[in-house]
PLY file of the C-alpha trace (Angstrom):
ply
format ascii 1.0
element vertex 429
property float x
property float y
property float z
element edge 428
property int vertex1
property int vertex2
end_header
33.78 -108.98 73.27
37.35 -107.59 73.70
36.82 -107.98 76.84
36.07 -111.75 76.82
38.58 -112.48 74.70
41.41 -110.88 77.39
39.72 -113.31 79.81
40.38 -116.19 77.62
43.81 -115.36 76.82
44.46 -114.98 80.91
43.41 -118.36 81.63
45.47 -119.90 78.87
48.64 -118.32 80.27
47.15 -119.63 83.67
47.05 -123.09 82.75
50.61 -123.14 80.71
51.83 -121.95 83.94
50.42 -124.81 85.98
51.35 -126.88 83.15
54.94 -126.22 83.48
55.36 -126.28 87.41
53.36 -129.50 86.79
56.44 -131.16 84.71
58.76 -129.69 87.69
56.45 -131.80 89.59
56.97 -134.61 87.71
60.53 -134.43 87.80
60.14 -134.79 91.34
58.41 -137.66 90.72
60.95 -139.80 88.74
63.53 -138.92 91.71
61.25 -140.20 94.12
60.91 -143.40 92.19
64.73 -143.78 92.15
64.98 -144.01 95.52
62.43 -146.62 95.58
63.92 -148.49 92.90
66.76 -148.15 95.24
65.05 -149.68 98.57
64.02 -152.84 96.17
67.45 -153.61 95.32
68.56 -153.13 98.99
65.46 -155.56 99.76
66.77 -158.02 96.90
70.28 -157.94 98.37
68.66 -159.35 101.76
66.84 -162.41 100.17
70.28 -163.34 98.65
71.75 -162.56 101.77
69.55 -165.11 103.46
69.47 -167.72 100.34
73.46 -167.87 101.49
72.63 -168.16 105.01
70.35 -171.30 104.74
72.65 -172.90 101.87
75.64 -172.74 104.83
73.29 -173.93 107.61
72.13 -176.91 105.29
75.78 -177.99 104.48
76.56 -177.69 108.25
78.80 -174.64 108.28
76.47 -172.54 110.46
75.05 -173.59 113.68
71.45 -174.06 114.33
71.77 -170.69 116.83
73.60 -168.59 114.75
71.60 -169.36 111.91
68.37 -168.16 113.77
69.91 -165.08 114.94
70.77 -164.18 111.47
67.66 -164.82 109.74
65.86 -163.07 111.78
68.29 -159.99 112.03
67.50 -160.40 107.94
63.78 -160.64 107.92
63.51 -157.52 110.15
65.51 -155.46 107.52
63.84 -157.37 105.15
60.52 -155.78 106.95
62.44 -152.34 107.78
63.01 -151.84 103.74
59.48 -153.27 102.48
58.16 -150.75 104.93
60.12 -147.67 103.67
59.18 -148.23 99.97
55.69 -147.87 101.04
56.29 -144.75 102.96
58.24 -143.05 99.79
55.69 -143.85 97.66
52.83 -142.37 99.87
54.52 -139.73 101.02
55.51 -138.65 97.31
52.04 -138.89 95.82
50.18 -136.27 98.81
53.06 -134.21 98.39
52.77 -133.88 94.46
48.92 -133.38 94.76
49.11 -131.24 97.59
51.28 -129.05 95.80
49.41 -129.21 92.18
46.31 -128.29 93.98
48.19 -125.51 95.41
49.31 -123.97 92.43
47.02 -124.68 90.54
44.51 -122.59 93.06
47.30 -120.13 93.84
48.25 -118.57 90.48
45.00 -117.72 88.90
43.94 -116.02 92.17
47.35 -114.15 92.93
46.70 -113.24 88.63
43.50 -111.74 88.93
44.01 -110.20 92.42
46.96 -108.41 91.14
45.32 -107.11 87.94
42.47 -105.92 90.10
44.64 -103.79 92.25
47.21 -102.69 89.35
45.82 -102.96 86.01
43.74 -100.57 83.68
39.96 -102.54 83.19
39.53 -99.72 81.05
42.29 -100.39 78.48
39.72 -103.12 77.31
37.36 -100.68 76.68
37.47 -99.47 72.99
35.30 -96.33 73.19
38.06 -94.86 75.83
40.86 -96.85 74.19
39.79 -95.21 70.90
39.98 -91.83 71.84
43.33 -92.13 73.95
44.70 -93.13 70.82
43.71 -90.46 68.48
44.45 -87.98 71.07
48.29 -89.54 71.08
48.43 -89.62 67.61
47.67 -85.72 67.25
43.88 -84.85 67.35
40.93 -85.65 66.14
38.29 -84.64 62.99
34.87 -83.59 64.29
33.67 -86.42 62.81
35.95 -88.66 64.46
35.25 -87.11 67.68
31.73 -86.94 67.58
32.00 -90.79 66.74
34.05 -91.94 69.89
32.19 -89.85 71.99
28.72 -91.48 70.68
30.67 -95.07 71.19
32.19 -93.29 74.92
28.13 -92.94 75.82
27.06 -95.80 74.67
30.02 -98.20 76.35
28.88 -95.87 79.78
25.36 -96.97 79.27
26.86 -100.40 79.67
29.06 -99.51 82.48
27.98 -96.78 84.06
29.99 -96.99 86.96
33.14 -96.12 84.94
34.69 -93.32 86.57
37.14 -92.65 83.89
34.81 -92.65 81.03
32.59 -90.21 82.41
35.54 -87.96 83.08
36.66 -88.12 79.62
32.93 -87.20 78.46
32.56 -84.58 80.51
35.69 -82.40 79.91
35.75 -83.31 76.35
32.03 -81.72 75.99
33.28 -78.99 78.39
35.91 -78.12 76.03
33.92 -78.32 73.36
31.51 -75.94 75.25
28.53 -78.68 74.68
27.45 -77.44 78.36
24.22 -79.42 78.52
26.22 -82.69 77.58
29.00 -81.88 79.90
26.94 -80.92 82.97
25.18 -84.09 83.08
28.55 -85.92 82.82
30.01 -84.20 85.93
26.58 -84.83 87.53
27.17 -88.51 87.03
30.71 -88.23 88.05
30.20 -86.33 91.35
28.81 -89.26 92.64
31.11 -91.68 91.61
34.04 -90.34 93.41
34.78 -89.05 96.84
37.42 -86.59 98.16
39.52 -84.00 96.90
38.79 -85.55 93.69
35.16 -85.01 94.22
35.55 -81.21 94.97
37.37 -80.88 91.76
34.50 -82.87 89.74
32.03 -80.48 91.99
34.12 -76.91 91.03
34.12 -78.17 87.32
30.55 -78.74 86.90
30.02 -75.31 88.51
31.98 -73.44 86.08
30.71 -75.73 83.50
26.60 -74.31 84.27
28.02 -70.73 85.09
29.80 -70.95 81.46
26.29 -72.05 79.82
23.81 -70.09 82.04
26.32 -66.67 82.26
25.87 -66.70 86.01
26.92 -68.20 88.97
23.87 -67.41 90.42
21.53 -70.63 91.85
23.26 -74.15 91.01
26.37 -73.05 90.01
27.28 -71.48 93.05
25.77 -74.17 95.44
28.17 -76.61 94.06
31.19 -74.23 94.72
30.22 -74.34 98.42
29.78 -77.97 98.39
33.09 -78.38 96.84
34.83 -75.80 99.22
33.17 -77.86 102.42
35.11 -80.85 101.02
38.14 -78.52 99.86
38.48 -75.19 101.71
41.90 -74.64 99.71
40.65 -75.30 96.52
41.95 -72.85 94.10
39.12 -73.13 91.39
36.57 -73.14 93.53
38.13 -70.43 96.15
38.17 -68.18 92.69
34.70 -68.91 91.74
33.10 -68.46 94.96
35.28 -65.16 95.08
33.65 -64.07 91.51
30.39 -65.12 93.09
30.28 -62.39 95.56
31.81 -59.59 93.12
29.45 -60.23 90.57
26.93 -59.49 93.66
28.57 -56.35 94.41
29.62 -58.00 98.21
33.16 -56.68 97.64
34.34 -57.15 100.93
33.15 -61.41 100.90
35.19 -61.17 97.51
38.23 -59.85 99.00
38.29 -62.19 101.93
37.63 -65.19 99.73
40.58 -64.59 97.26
43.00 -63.79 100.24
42.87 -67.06 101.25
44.65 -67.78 97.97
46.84 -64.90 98.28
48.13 -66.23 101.86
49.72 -68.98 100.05
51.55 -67.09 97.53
55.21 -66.12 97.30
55.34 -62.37 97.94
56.83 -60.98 94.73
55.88 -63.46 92.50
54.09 -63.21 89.61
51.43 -65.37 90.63
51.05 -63.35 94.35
50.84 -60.00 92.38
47.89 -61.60 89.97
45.70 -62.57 92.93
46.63 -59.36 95.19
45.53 -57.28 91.91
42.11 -58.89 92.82
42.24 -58.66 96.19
42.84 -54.86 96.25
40.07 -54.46 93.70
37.31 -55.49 95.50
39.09 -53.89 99.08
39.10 -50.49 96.91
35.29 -50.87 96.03
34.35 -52.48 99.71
36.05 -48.90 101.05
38.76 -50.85 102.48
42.54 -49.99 102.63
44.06 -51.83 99.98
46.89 -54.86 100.96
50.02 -53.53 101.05
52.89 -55.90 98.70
54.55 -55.63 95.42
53.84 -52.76 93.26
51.77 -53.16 90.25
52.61 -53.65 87.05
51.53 -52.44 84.08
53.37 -55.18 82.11
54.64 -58.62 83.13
57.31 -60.18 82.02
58.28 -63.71 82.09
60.43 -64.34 85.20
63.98 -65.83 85.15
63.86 -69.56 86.17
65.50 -70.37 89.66
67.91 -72.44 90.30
65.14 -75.23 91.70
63.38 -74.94 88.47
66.34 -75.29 86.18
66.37 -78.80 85.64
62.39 -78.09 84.30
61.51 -77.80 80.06
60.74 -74.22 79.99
57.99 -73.91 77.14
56.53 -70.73 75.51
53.95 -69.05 73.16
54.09 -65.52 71.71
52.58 -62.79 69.33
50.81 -60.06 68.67
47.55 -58.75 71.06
45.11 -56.18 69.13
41.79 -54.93 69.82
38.59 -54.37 67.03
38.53 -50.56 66.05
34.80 -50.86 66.71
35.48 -51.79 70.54
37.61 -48.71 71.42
34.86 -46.54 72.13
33.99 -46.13 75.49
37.98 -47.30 76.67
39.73 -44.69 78.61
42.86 -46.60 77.53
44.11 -47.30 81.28
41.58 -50.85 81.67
43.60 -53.82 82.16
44.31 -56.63 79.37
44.81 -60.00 80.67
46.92 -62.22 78.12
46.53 -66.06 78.93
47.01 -69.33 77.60
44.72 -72.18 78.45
44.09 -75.99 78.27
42.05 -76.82 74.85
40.34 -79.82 77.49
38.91 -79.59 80.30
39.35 -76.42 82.84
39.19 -73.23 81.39
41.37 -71.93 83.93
44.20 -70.00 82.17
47.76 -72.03 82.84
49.95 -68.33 82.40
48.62 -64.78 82.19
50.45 -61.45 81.67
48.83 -58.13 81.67
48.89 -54.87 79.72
47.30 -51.76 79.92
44.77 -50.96 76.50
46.91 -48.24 76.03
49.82 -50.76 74.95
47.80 -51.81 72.11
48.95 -53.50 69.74
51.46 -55.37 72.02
53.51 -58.59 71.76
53.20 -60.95 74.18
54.96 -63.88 75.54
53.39 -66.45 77.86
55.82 -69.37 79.16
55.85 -72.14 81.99
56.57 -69.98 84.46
53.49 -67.88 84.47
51.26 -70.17 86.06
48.88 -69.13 88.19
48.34 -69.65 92.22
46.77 -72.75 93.77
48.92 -75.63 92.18
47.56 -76.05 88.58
49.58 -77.35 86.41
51.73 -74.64 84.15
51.95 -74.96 80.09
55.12 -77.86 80.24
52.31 -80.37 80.67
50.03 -79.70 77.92
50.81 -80.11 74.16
48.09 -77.51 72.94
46.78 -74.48 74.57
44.17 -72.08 73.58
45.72 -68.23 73.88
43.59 -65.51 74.65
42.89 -61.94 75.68
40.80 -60.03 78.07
39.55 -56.57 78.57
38.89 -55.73 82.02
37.04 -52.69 83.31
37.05 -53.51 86.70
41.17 -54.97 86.89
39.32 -58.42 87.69
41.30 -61.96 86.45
38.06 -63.68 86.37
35.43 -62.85 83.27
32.55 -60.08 83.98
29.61 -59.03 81.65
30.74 -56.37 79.75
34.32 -57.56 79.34
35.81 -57.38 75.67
37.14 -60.67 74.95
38.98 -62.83 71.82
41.08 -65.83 71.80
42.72 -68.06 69.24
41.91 -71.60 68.30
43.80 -74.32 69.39
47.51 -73.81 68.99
50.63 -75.84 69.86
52.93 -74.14 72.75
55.98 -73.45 71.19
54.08 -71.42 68.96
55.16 -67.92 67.77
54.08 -65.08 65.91
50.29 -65.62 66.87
47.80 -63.13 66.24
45.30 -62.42 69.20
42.47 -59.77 68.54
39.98 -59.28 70.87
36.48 -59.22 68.77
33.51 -59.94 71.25
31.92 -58.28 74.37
30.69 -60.96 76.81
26.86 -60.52 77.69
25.59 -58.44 80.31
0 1
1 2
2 3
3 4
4 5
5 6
6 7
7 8
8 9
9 10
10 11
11 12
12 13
13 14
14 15
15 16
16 17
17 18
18 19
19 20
20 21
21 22
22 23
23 24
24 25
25 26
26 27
27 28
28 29
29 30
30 31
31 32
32 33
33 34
34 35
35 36
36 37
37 38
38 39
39 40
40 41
41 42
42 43
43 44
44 45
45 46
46 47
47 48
48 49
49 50
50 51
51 52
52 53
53 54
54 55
55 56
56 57
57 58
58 59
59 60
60 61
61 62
62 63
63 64
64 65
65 66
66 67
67 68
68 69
69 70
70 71
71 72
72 73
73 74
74 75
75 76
76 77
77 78
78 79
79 80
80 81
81 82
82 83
83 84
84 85
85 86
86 87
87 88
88 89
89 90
90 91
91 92
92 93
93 94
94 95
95 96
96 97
97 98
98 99
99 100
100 101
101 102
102 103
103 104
104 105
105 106
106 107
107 108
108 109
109 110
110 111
111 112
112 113
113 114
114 115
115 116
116 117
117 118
118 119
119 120
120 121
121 122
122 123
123 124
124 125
125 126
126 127
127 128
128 129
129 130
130 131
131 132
132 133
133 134
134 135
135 136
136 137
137 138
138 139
139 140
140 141
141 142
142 143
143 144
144 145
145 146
146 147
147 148
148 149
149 150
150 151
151 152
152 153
153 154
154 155
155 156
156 157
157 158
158 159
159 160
160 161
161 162
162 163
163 164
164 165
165 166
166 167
167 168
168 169
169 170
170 171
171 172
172 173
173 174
174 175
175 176
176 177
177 178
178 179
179 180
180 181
181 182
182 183
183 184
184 185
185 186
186 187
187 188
188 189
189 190
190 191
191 192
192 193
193 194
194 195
195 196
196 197
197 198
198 199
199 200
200 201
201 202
202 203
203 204
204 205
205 206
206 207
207 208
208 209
209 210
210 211
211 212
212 213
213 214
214 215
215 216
216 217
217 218
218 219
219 220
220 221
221 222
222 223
223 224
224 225
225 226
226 227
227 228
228 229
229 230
230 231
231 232
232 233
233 234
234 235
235 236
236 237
237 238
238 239
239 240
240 241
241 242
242 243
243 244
244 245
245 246
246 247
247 248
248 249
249 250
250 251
251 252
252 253
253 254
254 255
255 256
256 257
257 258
258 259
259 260
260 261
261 262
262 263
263 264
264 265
265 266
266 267
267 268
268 269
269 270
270 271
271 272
272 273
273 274
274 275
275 276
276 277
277 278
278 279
279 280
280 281
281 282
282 283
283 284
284 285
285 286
286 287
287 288
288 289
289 290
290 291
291 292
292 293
293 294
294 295
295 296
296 297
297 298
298 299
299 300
300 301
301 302
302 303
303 304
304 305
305 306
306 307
307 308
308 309
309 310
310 311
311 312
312 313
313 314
314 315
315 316
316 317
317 318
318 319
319 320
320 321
321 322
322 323
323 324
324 325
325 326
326 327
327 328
328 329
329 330
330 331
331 332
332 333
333 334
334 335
335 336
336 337
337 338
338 339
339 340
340 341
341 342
342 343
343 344
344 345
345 346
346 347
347 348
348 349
349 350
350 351
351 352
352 353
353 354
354 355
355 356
356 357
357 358
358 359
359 360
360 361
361 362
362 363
363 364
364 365
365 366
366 367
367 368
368 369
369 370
370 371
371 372
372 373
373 374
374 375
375 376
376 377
377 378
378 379
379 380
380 381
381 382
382 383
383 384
384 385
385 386
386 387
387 388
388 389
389 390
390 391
391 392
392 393
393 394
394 395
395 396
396 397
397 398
398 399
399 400
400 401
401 402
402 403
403 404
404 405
405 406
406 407
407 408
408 409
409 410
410 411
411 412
412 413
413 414
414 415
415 416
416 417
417 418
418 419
419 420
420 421
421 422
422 423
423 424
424 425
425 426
426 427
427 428
């Protein structure tokens, strides 16, 4: 219907337009009759011209010979003018209707060319509208959400070609860990879409069926590949396939899989150590030397901003990281504890990590914008909420493993302070 309706009001503005260049037209017009009106009275002029002539010739003042020379000097002009009106006025009507046709041809097409190539179709839509709007003006109820995603499913019933809708479907279901919902989203999504694009739908829905099924055994993992035959550089997938191989105890696959990140990092930086953490972990248990680069940390602090950075809205969240009293047993105390913040939507993929040792606990934290992690994700400036959580590792590994001890908070805004994290859970074996 809304749809329709933006149809309607397009070819109204279409036809005012042709309406107006139509009264330019016009314009023309009345000119072009002036200077016909103007070849009459030239024509007029002759007749009286010759009326003159004949009254001299009858009273005897011209001669027989000069009066035939001049009338017929006057009857060819006569002739010369007659003939000219005719030509304006032809010549003005096939160029006014040549042009109205052109226009009026012309501007509708050029319209709904250029809307085609530039515009949003989807802005029309007002399951997608709906929840664009909500999500500007600060969130949504359950309720509410549950509502524009049952109007979202039903509009991509309609149009199921809509490439946008079923992205919005399946990383709001993601996010709201409906799996089942999600997975068949990104399954109708992967092939929609093409490209880089396509290896990041195909990486999402793998995570996505590892999340629900604990494993990235089977389908899970056969995506990954997919995605990194599209994408070899692929960050998300690089790390999943990476996690694939741990999680089978093929340490030294791991280790070459994330040092294909790692060769893109910054020695020094933050995001280098992360990954070379990971790296070294699965060398060490492959019976491999470990990589030789920054020393570890125990701790990591936020890092100054450079210079090229400066001019960039440096945003933060902070608190306090404890662990359940009923989850100590069993710690030797020296396990890593990843801290991270992560989108509320879409990837889980943490946006800025820090580390501690369980030891530290209870520590503060601080995550900010410049924590981010390898492979060109986006860092916490872009996002308006982010989930925080917290990580025990036994084996030093970034990405979750069964047996992991694990608590996060809900949805907070970054800029946030004074949060309390506790870790609470131990994922399944």
């Amino acid at each position: 219907m809304m749809m329709a309706f933006f149809v309607l009001i397009a070819v109204i503005f279409c036809a005012v337009a042709v309406a107006i260049l139509g009264f330019g037209l016009r314009s023309k017009r009345v000119s072009g009759r002036a200077e016909s009106e103007l070849v009459q009275t030239n024509v007029e002029a002759l007749k009286a011209s010759y009326a003159d002539l004949k009254a001299g010739h009858d009273a005897g003042k011209i001669s027989d010979d000069e009066f035939e020379e001049t009338r017929a000097e006057l009857e060819r002009r006569v002739l010369d003018e007659s003939r000219a009106t005719e030509s304006l006025d032809k010549s003005d009507k096939r160029e006014r209707l040549t042009t109205l046709a052109f226009i009026a041809v012309f501007i509708p097409i050029a319209a709904a060319v250029i809307y085609w190539r530039f515009g949003t179709w989807d802005a029309m839509n007002p399951a997608i509208a709906g929840m664009q709007a909500q999500n500007e003006s600060g969130g949504h109820s359950m309720a509410q959400l549950d509502e524009q995603l049952e109007k979202l499913e039903k509009s991509l019933q309609e149009n199921p070609k809509n490439v946008n809708g079923w992205m919005l479907l399946a990383r709001t279901n993601d996010a709201l860990k409906r799996f089942d919902k999600a997975a068949a989203a990104y399954e109708k999504l992967s092939v929609l879409v093409d490209g880089e694009t396509k290896a990041e739908v195909l990486a999402d829905w793998a995570d996505c069926l590892a999340a629900k099924n604990g494993s990235l055994d089977g389908k899970p993992e056969e995506l990954v590949d997919q995605a990194l035959k599209i994408s070899p550089k692929l960050w998300k997938a690089l790390a999943l396939k990476g996690t694939a191989y741990y999680n089978r105890n093929q340490f030294k696959e791991a280790a070459a899989t994330w040092e294909k990140v790692l060769a893109d990092q910054k020695p020094g930086s933050e995001d280098y150590q992360s990954v070379l953490n990971m790296v070294n972990d699965a060398r060490t248990k492959a019976g491999m030397k470990p990589l030789t680069g920054p020393s570890s940390v125990t701790r990591v602090e936020p890092s100054p901003v450079s210079e090229a950075a400066g001019s960039q809205r440096v945003v933060s969240v902070s608190g306090t990281m404890s662990l359940a009293a009923d989850l100590k047993a069993g710690l030797s105390g020296n396990e890593t504890v990843f801290i991270f913040a992560r989108p509320v939507e879409g990837s889980r993929m943490p946006v800025a990590v820090t580390q501690v040792k369980v030891s530290d606990l209870p520590a503060k934290f601080t995550l900010d914008s410049n924590m981010r992690l390898p492979g060109g994700m986006g860092g916490m400036e872009s996002l308006k909420q982010v989930v925080v959580g917290a990580r025990v590792s036994k084996t030093g590994n970034l990405m979750p493993q069964p047996g992991d001890l694990e608590g996060d908070t809900p949805a907070v805004a970054v800029g946030s302070s004074n949060l309390v994290v506790k870790i609470t859970k131990k994922l399944a074996q």
